[in-house]
C-alpha positions as CSV (number, residue, x, y, z in Angstrom):
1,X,145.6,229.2,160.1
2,X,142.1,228.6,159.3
3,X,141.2,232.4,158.7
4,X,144.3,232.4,156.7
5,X,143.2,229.6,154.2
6,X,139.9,231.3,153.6
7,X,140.7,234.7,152.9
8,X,143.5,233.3,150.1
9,X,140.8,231.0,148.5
10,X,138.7,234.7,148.5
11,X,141.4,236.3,146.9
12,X,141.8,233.2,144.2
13,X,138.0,234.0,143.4
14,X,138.1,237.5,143.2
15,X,140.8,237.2,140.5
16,X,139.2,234.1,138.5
17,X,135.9,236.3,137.9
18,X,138.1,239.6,137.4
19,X,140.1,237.3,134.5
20,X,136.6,236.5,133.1
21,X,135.5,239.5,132.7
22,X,138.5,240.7,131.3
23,X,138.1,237.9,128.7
24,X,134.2,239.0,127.8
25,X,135.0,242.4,127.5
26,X,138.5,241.4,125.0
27,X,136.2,239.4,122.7
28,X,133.9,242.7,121.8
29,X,134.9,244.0,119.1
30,X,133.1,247.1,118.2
31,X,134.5,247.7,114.7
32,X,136.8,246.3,112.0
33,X,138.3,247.3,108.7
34,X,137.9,245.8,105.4
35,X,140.0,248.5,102.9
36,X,138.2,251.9,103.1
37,X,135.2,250.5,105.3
38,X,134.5,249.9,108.7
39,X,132.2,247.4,109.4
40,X,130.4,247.0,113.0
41,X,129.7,243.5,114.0
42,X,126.5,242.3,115.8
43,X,128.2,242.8,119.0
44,X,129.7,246.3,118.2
45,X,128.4,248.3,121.6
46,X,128.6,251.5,118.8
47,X,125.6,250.6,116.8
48,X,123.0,252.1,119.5
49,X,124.6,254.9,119.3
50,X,124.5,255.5,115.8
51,X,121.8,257.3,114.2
52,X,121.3,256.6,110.2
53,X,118.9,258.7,108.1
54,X,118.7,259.2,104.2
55,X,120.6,262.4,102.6
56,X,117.6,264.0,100.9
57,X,117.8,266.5,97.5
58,X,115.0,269.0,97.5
59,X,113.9,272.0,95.4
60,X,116.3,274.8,96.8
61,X,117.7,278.2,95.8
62,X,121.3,278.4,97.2
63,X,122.5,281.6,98.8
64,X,125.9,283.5,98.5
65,X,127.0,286.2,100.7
66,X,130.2,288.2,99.8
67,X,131.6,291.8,100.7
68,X,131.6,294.2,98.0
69,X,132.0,298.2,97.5
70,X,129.7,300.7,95.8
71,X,131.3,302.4,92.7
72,X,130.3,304.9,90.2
73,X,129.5,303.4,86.8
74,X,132.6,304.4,84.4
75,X,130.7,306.0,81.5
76,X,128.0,307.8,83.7
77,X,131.5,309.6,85.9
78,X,134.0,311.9,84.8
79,X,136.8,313.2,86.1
80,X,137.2,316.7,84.7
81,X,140.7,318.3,84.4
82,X,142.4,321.4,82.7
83,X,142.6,320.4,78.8
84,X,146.0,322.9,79.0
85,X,148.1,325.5,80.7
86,X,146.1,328.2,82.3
87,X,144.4,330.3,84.6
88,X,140.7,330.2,85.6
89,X,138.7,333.0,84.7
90,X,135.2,331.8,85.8
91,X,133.4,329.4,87.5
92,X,129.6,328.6,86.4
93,X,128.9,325.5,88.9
94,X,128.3,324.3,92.4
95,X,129.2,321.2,94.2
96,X,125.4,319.0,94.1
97,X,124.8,321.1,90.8
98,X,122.9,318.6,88.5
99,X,124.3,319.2,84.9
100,X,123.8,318.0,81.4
101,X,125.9,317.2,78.4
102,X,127.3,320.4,77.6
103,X,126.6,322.5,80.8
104,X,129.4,325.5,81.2
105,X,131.7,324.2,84.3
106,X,134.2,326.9,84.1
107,X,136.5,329.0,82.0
108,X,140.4,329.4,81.5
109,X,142.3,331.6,79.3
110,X,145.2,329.8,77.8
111,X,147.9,331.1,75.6
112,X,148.1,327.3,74.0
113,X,144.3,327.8,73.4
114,X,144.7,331.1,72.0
115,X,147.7,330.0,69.5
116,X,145.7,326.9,68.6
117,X,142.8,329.8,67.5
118,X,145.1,331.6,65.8
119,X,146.4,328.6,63.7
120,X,142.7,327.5,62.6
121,X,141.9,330.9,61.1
122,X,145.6,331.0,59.5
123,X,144.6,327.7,58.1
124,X,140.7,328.5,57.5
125,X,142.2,331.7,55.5
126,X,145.0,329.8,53.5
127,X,142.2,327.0,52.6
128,X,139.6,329.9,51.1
129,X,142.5,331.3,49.3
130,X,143.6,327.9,47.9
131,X,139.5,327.0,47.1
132,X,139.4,330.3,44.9
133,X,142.2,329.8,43.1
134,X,141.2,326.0,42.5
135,X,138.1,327.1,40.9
136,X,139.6,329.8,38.9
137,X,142.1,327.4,37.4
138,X,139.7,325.1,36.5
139,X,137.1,327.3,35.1
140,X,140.3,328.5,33.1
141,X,141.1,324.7,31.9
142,X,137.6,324.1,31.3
143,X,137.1,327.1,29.0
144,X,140.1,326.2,27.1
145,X,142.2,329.1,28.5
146,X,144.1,327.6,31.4
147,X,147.6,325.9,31.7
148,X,147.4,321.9,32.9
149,X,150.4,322.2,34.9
150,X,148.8,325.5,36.8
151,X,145.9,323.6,37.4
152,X,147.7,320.8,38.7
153,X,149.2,322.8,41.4
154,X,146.1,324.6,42.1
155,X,144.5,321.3,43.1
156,X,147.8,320.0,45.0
157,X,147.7,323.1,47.0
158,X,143.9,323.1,47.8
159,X,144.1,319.7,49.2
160,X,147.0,320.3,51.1
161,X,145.3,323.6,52.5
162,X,141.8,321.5,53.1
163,X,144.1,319.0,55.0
164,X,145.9,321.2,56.9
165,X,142.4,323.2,58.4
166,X,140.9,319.3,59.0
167,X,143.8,319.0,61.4
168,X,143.0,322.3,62.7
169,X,139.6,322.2,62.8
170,X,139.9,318.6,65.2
171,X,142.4,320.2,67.6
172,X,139.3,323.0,68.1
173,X,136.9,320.0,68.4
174,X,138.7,318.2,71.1
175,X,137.9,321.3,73.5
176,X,134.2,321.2,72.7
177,X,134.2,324.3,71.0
178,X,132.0,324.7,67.6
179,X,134.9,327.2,65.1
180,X,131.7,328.7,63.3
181,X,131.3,330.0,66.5
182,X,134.3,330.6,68.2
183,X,135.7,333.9,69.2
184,X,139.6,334.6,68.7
185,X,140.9,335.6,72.0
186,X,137.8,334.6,74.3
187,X,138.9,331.9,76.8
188,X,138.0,328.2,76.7
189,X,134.5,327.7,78.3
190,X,135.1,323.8,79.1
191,X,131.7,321.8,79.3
192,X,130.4,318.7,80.7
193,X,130.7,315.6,78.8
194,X,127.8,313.6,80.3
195,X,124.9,314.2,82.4
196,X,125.3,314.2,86.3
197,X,125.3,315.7,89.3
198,X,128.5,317.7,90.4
199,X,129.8,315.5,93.4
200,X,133.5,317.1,93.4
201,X,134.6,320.8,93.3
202,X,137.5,323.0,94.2
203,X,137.2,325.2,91.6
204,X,139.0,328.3,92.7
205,X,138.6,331.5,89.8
206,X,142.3,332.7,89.3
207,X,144.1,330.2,89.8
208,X,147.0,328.6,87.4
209,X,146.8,325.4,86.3
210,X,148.7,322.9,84.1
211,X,147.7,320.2,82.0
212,X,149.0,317.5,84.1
213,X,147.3,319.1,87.7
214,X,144.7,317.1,89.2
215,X,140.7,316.6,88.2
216,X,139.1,320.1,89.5
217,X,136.0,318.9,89.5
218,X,133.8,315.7,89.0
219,X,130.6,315.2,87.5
220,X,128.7,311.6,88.1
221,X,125.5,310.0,86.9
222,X,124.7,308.0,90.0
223,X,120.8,307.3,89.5
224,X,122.2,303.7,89.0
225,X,125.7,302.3,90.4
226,X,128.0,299.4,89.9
227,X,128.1,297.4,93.6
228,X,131.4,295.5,93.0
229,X,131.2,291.9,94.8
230,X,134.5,290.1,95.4
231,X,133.1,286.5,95.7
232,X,135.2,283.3,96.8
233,X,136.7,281.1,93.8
234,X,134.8,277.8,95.6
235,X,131.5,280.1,95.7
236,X,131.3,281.6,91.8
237,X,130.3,278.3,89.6
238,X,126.6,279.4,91.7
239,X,126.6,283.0,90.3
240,X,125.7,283.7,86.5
241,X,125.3,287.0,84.7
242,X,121.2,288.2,84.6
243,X,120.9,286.7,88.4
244,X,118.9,289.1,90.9
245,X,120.8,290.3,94.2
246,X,120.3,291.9,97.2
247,X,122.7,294.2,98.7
248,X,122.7,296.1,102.2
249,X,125.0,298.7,103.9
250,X,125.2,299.7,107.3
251,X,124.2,303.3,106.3
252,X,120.6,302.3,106.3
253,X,120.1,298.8,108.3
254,X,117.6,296.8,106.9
255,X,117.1,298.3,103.6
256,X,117.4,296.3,100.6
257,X,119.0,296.9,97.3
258,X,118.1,294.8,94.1
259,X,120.3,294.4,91.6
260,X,121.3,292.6,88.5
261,X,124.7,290.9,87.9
262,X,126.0,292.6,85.3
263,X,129.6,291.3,84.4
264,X,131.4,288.2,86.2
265,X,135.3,288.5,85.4
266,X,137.2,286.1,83.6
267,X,140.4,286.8,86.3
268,X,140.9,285.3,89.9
269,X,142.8,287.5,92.3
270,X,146.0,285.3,93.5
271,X,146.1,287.2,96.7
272,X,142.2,286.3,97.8
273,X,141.3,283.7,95.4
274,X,138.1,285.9,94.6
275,X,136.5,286.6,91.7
276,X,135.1,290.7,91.3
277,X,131.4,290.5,90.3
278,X,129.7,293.7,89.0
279,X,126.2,294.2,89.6
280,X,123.9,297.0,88.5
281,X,122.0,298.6,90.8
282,X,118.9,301.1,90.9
283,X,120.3,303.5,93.2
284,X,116.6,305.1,94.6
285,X,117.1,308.6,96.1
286,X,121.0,308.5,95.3
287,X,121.8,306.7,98.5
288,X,124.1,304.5,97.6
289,X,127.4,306.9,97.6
290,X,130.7,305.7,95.6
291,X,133.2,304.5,98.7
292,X,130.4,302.6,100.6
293,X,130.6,299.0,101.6
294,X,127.8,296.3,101.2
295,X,127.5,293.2,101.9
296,X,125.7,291.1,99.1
297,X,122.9,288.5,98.5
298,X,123.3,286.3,95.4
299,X,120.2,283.6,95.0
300,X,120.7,281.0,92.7
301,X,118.0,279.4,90.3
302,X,115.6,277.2,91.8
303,X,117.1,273.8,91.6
304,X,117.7,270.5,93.1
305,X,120.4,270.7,96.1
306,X,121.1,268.0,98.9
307,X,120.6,268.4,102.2
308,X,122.4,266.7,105.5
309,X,122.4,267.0,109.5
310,X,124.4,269.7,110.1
311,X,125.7,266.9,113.0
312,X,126.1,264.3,110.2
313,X,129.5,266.4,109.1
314,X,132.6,265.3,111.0
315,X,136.3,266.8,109.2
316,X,139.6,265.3,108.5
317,X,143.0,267.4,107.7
318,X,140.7,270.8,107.1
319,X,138.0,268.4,104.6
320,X,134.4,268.0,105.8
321,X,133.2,264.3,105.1
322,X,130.4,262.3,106.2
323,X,130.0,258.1,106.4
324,X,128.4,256.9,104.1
325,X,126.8,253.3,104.6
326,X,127.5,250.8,101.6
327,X,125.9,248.2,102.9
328,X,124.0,247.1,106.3
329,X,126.4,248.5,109.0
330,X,129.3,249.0,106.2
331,X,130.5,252.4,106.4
332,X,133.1,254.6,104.5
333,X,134.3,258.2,104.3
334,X,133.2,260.4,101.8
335,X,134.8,264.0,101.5
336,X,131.9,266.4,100.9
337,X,131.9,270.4,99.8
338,X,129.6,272.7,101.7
339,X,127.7,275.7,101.2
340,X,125.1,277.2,103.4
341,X,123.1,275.7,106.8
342,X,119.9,276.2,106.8
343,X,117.6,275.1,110.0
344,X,120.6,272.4,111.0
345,X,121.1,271.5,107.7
346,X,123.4,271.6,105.7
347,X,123.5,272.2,101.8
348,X,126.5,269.8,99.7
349,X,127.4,270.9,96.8
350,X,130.1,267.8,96.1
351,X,130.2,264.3,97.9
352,X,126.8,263.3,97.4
353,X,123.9,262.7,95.1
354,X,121.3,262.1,97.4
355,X,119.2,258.8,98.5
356,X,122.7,257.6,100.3
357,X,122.6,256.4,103.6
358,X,124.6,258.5,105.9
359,X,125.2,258.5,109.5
360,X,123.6,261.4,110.7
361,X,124.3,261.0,114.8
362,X,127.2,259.5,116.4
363,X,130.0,259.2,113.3
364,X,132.6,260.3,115.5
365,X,132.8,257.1,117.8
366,X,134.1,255.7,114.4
367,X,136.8,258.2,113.4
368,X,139.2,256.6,116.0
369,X,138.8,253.8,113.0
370,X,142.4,253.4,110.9
């Protein structure tokens, strides 16, 4: 009976210091909220933990890396196609030929181009007719001799004529052909229009072509090149025209490009929400090729950015944010934008101004905090 009194006084014990320290450990309270902020009390058991350091601005050049696809520059490539119905006669180029403005790239014998010859020296002979008889009247009118109304049509018709071989003369032009020195029934020698290097060919001498078959053969001037950069909408307020680049491919690892930015433009693609950025580029020993992929390096201006613990970012629905301390052990979210890490640290863009106190270790014992 004895032994049976004792061990239930025991038990009484055990659970009278069990209730107290139930009742210590109810009455910390490690945080509370006041609106937006959470405040830690002096007996919050979080405040150890935290660590709080100052979100510094510094002197920085921010970095922007984006994929982007080398491309011939429009007005140094042409694609070169038959101006008409016909059959090649002769070829006077190779593929890797360099070529200048003017070079013979082949010839084709065309009945259009032989009618269109025939109607400029109909028209060249109808204007000389209608120039002598223009003269004649008027030398007639001018001597007293002549007949106003002859005259009159003399003019009309010489004007017409001179019209007429204008209009003649152009559609000889348009296939790079000089009509003081054309010969009727030769074919149509077709020329390059800009100075290059012959990087397509399949000429082949005989055969028919028509006016709506494919280019034959294409001439580019690729001593410079357009590297096309299709950077993210969040990314392109850092990226202004006259900014240098850098550019790599994986042809030649480790070998860097410089370029210019050239031309930002003024639409967004819905599809990636990017933003196509053409840069110039000096294209050393031609060996950036049209087709080729790069990845590019755009440096902003040296300017003030602001730095944080890369640990100091926490996120909430997709956001990044950071605590912010308002006042001694006061704290409250504050969405931030990113851009690039540097050593552990992180570069914000939006969110901050620098000189706050953030938490830079330790904010997520808080983000159980509602």
């Amino acid at each position: 009976m004895r032994n049976l009194i004792f061990f239930n006084f025991i038990l009484i014990l055990l659970f009278s210091v069990s209730c107290k320290k139930k009742e210590h450990v109810a009455n910390v309270v490690n945080y509370r909220l006041a609106g937006e902020e959470i405040i830690l009390p002096d007996s919050s058991n979080i405040r150890p933990k935290l660590k709080i350091e100052t979100a510094q601005k510094e002197s920085h050049q921010l970095q922007v890396y984006s994929a982007a696809k080398i491309k011939a520059i429009p007005n140094n490539y042409a694609e070169i196609s038959a101006p008409f119905n016909g059959r090649i006669t002769e070829s006077f180029v190779k593929l890797g030929q360099d070529v200048d403005r003017g070079t013979p790239l082949f010839a084709i014998y065309s009945s259009d181009y032989t009618d269109a010859q025939k109607m400029y020296l109909q028209d060249r002979q109808q204007y000389l007719l209608a120039e002598k008889d223009f003269k004649r009247q008027k030398d007639l009118l001018d001597n007293g001799v002549g007949v106003q109304r002859d005259y009159e049509t003399a003019r009309t018709t010489f004007e017409n004529s001179k019209s007429e071989l204008e209009k003649a003369t152009a559609s000889i032009r348009i296939f790079g052909v000089d009509p003081d020195k054309m010969i009727f029934g030769e074919p149509l020698v077709v020329r390059s229009p800009i100075h290059g290097q012959v990087i397509k060919n399949t000429i082949v001498v005989g055969k028919y072509l028509t006016d709506n078959s494919n280019s034959i053969l294409t001439v580019a001037e690729i001593s410079k090149v357009w590297i096309i950069a299709s950077v993210k909408e969040k990314d392109i307020r850092f990226i202004e025209e006259g900014d240098q680049t850098e550019a790599e491919v994986t042809a030649y690892p480790g070998e860097i490009f410089k370029g210019t930015v050239y031309h930002i433009d003024e639409i967004v693609d819905e599809e990636t929400r990017s933003i196509n950025v053409l840069i110039e580029c000096s294209n050393r020993g031609e060996k950036l090729k049209p087709g080729m992929y790069a990845t590019v390096k755009f440096t902003q201006r040296p300017g003030l950015s602001v730095f944080v613990p890369s640990s100091a970012l926490l996120q909430y629905n997709d956001r990044n944010f950071v605590f912010v301390q308002t006042k001694p052990w006061h704290f409250k979210k504050q969405i931030v934008t990113t851009a690039e890490t540097t050593n552990d640290r992180v570069v914000i863009t939006e969110g901050l101004s620098g000189g706050e106190s953030i938490i830079a270790q330790g904010g997520f014992y808080l983000l159980d905090a509602k």
